[in-house]
MIKOLBA-641115 format. One record per residue (C-alpha): residue in three letters; x, y, z; residue number from 1. Coordinates in Angstrom, 2 decimals. Example, Ala and Ser with C-alpha at 12.3 -4.5 7.8 and 13.67 -1.06 7.14 Angstrom:
<rs>
+------+---------+---------+---------+-----+
| type |      px |      py |      pz | seq |
+------+---------+---------+---------+-----+
|  ALA |   12.30 |   -4.50 |    7.80 |   1 |
|  SER |   13.67 |   -1.06 |    7.14 |   2 |
+------+---------+---------+---------+-----+
</rs>
This chain:
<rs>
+------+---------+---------+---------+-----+
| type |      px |      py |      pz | seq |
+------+---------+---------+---------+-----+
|  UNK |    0.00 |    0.00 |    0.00 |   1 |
|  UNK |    3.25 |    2.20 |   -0.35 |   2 |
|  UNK |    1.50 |    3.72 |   -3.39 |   3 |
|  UNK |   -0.83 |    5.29 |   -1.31 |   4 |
|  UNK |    1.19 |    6.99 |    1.38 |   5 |
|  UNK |    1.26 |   10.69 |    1.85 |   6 |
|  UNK |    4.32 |   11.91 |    2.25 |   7 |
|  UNK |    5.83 |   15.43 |    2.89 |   8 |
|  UNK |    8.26 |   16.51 |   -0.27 |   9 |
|  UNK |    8.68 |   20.27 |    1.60 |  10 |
|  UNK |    8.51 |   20.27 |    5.53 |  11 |
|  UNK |    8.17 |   17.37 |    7.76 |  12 |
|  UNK |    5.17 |   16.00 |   10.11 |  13 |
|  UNK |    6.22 |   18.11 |   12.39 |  14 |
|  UNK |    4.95 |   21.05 |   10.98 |  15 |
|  UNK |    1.59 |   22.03 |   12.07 |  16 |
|  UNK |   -0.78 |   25.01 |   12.95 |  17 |
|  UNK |   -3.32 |   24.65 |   15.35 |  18 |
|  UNK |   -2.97 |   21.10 |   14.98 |  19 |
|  UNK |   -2.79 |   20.87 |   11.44 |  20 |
|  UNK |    0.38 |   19.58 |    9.14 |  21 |
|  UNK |    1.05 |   22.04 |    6.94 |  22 |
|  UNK |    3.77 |   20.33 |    5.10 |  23 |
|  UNK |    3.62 |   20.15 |    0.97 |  24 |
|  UNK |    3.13 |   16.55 |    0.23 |  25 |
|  UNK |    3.51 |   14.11 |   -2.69 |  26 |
|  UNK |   -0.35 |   14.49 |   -2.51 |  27 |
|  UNK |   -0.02 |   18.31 |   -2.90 |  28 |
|  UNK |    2.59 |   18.39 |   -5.42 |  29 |
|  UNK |    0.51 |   16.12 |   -7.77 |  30 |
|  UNK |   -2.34 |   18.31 |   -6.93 |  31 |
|  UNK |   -0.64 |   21.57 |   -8.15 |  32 |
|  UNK |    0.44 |   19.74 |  -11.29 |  33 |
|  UNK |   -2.81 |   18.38 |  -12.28 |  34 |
|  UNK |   -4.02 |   22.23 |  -12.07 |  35 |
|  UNK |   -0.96 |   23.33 |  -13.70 |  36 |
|  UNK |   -1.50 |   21.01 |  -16.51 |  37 |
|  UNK |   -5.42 |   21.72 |  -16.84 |  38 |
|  UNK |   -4.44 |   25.56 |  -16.82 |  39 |
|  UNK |   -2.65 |   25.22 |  -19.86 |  40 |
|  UNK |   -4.60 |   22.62 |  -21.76 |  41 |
|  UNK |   -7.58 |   25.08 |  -21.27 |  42 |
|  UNK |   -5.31 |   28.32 |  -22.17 |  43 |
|  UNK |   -4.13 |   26.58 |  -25.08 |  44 |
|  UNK |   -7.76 |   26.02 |  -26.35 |  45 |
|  UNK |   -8.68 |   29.78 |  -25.91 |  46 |
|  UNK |   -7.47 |   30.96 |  -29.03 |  47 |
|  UNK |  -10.81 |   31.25 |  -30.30 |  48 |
|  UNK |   -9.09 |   30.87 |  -34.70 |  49 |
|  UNK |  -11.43 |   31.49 |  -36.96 |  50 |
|  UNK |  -10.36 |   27.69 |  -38.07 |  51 |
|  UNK |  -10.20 |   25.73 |  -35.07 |  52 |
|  UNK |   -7.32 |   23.61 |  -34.81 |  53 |
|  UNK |   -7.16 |   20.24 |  -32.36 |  54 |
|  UNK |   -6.46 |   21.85 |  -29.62 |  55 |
|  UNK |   -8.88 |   24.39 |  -29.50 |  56 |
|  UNK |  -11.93 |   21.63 |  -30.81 |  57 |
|  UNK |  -10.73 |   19.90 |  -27.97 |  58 |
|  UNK |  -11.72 |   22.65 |  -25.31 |  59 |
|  UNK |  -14.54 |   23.00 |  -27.02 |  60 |
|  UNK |  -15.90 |   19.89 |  -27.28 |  61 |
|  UNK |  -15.43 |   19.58 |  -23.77 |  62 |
|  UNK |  -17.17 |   22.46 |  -22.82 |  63 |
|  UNK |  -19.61 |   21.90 |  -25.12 |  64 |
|  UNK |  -20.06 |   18.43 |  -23.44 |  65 |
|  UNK |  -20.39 |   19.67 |  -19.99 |  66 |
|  UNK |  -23.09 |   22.54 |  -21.57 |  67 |
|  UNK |  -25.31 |   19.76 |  -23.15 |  68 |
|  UNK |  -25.36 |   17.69 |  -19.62 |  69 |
|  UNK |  -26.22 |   20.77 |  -17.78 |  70 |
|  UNK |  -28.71 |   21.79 |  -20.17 |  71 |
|  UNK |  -30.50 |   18.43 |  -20.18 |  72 |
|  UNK |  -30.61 |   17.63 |  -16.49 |  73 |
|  UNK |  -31.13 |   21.48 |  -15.12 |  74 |
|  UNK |  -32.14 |   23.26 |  -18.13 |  75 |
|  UNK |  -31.55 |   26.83 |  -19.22 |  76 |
|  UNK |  -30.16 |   27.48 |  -15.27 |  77 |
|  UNK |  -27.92 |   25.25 |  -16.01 |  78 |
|  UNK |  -25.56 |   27.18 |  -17.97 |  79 |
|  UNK |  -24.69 |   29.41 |  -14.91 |  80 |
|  UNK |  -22.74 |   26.37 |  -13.29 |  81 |
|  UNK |  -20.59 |   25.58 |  -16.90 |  82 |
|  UNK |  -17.72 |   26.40 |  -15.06 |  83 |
|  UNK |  -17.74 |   24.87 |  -12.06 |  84 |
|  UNK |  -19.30 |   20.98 |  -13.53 |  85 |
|  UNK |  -16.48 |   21.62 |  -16.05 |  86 |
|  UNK |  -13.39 |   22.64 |  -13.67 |  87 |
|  UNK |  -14.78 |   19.71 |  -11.20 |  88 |
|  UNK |  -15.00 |   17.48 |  -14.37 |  89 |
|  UNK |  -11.89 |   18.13 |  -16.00 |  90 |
|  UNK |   -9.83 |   18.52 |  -12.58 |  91 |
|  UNK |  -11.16 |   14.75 |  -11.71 |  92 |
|  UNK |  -10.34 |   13.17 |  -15.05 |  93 |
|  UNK |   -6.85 |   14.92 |  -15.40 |  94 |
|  UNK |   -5.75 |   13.72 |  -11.94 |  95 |
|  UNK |   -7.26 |   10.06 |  -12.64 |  96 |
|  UNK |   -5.55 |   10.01 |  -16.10 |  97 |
|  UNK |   -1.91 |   11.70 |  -14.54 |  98 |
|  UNK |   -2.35 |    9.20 |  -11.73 |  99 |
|  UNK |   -1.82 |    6.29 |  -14.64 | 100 |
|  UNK |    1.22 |    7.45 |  -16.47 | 101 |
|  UNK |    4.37 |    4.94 |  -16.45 | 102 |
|  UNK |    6.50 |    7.55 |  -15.03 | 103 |
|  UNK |    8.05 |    4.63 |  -12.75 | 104 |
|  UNK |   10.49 |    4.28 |  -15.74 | 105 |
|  UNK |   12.45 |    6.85 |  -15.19 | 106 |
|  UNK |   12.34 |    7.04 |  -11.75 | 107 |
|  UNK |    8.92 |    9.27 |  -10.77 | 108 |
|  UNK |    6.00 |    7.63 |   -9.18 | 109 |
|  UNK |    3.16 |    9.60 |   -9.88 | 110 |
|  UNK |    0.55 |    9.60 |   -6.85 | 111 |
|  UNK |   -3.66 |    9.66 |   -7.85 | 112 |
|  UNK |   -4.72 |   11.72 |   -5.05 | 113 |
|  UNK |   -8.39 |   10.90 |   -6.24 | 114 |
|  UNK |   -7.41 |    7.57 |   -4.31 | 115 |
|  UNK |   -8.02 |    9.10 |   -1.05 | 116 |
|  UNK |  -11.06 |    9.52 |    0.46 | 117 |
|  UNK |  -10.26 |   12.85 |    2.11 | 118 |
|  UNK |   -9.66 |   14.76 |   -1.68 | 119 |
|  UNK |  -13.22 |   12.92 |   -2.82 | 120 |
|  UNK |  -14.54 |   13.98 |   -0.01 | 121 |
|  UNK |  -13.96 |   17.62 |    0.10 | 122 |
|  UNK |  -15.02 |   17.57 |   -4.01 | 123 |
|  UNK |  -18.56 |   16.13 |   -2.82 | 124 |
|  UNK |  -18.36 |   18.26 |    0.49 | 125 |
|  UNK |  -18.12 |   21.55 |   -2.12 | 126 |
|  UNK |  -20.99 |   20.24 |   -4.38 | 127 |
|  UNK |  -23.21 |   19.57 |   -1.43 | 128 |
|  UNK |  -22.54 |   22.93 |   -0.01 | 129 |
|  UNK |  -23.19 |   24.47 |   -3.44 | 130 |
|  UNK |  -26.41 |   22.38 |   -3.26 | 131 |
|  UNK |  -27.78 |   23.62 |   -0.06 | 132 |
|  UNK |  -26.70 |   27.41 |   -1.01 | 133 |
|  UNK |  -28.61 |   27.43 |   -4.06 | 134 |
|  UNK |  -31.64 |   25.61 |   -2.65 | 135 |
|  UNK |  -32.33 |   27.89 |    0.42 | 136 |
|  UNK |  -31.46 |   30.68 |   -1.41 | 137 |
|  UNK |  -33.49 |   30.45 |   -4.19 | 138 |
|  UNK |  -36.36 |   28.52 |   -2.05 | 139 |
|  UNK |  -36.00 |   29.40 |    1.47 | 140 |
|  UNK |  -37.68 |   27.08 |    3.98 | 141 |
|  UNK |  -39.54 |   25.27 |    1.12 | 142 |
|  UNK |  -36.27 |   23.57 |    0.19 | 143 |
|  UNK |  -37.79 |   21.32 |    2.38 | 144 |
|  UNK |  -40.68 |   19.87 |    0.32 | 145 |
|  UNK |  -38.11 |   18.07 |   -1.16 | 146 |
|  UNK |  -38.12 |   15.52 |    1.11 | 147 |
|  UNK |  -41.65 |   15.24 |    0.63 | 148 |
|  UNK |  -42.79 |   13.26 |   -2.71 | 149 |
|  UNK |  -45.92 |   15.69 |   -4.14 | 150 |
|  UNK |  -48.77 |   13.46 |   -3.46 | 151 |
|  UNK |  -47.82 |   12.14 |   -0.09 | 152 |
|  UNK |  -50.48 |   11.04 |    2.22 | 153 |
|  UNK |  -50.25 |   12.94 |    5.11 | 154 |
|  UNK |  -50.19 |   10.28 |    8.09 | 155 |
|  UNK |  -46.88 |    9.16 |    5.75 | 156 |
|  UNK |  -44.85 |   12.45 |    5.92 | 157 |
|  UNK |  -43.60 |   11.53 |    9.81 | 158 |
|  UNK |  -42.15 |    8.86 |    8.12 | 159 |
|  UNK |  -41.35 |    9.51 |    4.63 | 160 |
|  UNK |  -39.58 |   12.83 |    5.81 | 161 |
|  UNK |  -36.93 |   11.60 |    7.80 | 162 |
|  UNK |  -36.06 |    8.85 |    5.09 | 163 |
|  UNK |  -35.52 |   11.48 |    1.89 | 164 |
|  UNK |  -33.89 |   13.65 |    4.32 | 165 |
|  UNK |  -31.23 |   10.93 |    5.63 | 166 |
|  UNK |  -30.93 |    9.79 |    1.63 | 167 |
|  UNK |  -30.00 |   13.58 |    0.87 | 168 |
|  UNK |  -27.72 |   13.70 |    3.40 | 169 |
|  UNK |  -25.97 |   10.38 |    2.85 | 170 |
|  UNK |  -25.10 |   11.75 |   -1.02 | 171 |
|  UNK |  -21.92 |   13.24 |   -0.23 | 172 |
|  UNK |  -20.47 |   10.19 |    1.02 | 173 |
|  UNK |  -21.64 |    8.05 |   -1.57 | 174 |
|  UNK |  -20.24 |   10.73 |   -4.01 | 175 |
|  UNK |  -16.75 |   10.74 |   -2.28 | 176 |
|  UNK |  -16.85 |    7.04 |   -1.70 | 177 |
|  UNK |  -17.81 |    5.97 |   -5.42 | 178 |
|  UNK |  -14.56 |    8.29 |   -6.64 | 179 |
|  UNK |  -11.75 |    6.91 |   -4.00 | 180 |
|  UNK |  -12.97 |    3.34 |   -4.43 | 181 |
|  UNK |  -12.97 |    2.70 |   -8.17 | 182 |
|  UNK |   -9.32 |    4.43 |   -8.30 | 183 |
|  UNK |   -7.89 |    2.53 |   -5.45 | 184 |
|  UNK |   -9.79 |   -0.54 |   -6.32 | 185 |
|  UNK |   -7.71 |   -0.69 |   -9.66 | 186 |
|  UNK |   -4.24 |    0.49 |   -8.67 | 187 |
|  UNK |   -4.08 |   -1.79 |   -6.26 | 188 |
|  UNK |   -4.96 |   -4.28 |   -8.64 | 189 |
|  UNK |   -2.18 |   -3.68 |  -10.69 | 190 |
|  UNK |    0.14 |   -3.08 |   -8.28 | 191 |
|  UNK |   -0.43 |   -7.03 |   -7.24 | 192 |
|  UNK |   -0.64 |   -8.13 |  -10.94 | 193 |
|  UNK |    3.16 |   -6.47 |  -10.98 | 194 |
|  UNK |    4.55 |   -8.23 |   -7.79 | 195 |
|  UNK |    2.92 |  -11.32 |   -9.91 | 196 |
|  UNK |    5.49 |  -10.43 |  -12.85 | 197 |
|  UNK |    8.35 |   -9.72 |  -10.94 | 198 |
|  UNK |    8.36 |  -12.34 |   -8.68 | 199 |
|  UNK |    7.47 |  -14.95 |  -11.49 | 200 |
|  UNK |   10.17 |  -13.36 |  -13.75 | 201 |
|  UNK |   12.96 |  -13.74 |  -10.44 | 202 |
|  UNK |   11.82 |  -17.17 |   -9.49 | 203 |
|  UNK |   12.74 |  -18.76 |  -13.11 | 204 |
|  UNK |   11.54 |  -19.28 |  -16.93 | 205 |
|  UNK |    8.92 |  -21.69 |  -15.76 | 206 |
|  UNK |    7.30 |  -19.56 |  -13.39 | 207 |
|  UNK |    7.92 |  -16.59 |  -15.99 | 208 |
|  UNK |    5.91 |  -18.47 |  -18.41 | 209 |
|  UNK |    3.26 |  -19.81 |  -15.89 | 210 |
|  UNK |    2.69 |  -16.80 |  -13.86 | 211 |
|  UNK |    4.72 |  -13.70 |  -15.44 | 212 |
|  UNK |    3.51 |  -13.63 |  -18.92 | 213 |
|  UNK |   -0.01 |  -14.16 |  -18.06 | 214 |
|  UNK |    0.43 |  -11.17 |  -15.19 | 215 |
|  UNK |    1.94 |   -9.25 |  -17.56 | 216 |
|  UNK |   -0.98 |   -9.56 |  -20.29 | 217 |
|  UNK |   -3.90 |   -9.24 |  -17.49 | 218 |
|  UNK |   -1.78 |   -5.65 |  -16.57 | 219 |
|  UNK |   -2.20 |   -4.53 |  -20.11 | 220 |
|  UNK |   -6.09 |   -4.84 |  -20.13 | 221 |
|  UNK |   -6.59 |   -3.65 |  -17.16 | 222 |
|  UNK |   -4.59 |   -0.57 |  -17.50 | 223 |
|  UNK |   -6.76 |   -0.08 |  -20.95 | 224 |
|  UNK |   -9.71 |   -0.55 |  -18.52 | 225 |
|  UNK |   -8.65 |    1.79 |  -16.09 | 226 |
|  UNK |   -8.38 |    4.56 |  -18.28 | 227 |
|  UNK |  -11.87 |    3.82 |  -19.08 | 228 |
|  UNK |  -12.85 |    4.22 |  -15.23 | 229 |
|  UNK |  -11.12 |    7.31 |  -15.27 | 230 |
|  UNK |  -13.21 |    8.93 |  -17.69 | 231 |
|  UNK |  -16.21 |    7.20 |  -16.42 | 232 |
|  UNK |  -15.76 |    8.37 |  -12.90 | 233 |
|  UNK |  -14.92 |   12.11 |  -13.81 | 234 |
|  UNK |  -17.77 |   12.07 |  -15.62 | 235 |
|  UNK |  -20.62 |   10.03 |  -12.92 | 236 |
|  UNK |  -19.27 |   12.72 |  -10.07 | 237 |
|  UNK |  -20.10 |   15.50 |  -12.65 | 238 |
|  UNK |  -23.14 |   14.09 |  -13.64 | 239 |
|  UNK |  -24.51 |   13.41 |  -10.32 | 240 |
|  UNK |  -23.16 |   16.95 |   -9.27 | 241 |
|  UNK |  -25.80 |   18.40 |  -11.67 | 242 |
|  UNK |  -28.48 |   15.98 |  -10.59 | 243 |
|  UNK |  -28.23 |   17.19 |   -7.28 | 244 |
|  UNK |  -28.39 |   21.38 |   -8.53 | 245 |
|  UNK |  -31.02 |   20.24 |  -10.20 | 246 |
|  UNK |  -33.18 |   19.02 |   -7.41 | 247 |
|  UNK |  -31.74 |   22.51 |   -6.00 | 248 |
|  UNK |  -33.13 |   24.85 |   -9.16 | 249 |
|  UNK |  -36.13 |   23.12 |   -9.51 | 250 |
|  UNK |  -36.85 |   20.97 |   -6.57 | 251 |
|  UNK |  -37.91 |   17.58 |   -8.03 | 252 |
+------+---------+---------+---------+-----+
</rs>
């Protein structure tokens, strides 16, 4: 589970304020990238040519993806909240896809911070809060109705009530869990399929054959697969994201 560990690059555990470790971590660093790297993929996309070129159809078509989602599951209010769905979005599936790059050739271990529940969590924790913002501000107290289903008997609100309103409140978890599981579900995967290679590949050509080679072929799909979840992932938190505003604009 080395893969995993945070660890400080600038400081040491020992540095804390009011109880907190302020120290810039591996976790941090890979952070800063991932936003470095977005930064300039967007920039690079803002040229706004007459005749698009890849780059810039790329940044489009992204946006333009994220525009279409909102617009289907919010409607016209959706537009307003473009930018966040698509920083969220693109921030999730650039640190998913860094996360997989075979940097351990040359000596750099990259570290998918969307493996740990605490970076998840605050992502869902800011959706939520953008959630409950919107919904009492644009509803006031009759955010509440909806926990209550239009057409609900009224000896069934006591109980019906208490169950929407412990489902709401349970979505930021699920949200944060969904992300950190899938991506440490599958690194760890392959990190075992690897200790499968190299200790077939030290222990002789027989066990090479018999346990390496096969390893080494089960590594290559599910690496293909995992870029897959990446995407997929990055794009169910952004999806259920808007679900949620949704149920803020309009309360369904």
């Amino acid at each position: 589970m080395h893969q995993f560990h945070i660890e400080p690059i600038l400081g040491s555990e020992t540095w804390e304020i009011a109880g907190y470790n302020i120290a810039f971590t591996n976790s941090s660093m890979w952070m800063l990238i991932t936003t470095i790297v977005l930064t300039v993929f967007v920039w690079g996309g803002m040229k706004r040519e007459l005749v698009p070129g890849r780059w810039q159809m790329m940044v489009e078509s992204f946006t333009g993806f994220i525009d279409d989602m909102l617009e289907a599951n919010i409607g016209k209010e959706g537009r307003k909240y473009v930018p966040y769905i698509f920083s969220l979005f693109m921030f999730i599936l650039f640190a998913n896809l860094l996360g997989l790059l075979p940097l351990g050739i040359v000596g750099v271990h990259p570290f998918t911070f969307t493996s740990h529940f605490t970076v998840t969590g605050v992502l869902a924790i800011i959706s939520f809060a953008i959630v409950l913002i919107v919904g009492f501000w644009k509803h006031g107290f009759h955010f509440f109705s909806l926990f209550v289903p239009s057409g609900t008997p009224l000896p069934m609100i006591p109980i019906i009530f208490p169950i929407e309103l412990i489902s709401f409140l349970v979505r930021p978890f699920s949200l944060a869990l969904r992300l950190f599981v899938a991506m440490m579900a599958g690194h760890v995967l392959l990190k075992v399929l690897s200790s499968f290679v190299i200790d077939g590949t030290n222990a002789g050509p027989a066990f090479a054959a018999l346990v390496g080679v096969p390893s080494f072929i089960l590594m290559i799909g599910i690496s293909a697969l995992e870029i897959l979840v990446a995407g997929i992932q990055a794009y169910v938190f952004a999806l259920l994201t808007s679900l949620y505003i949704n149920d803020a604009e309009n309360l369904h």
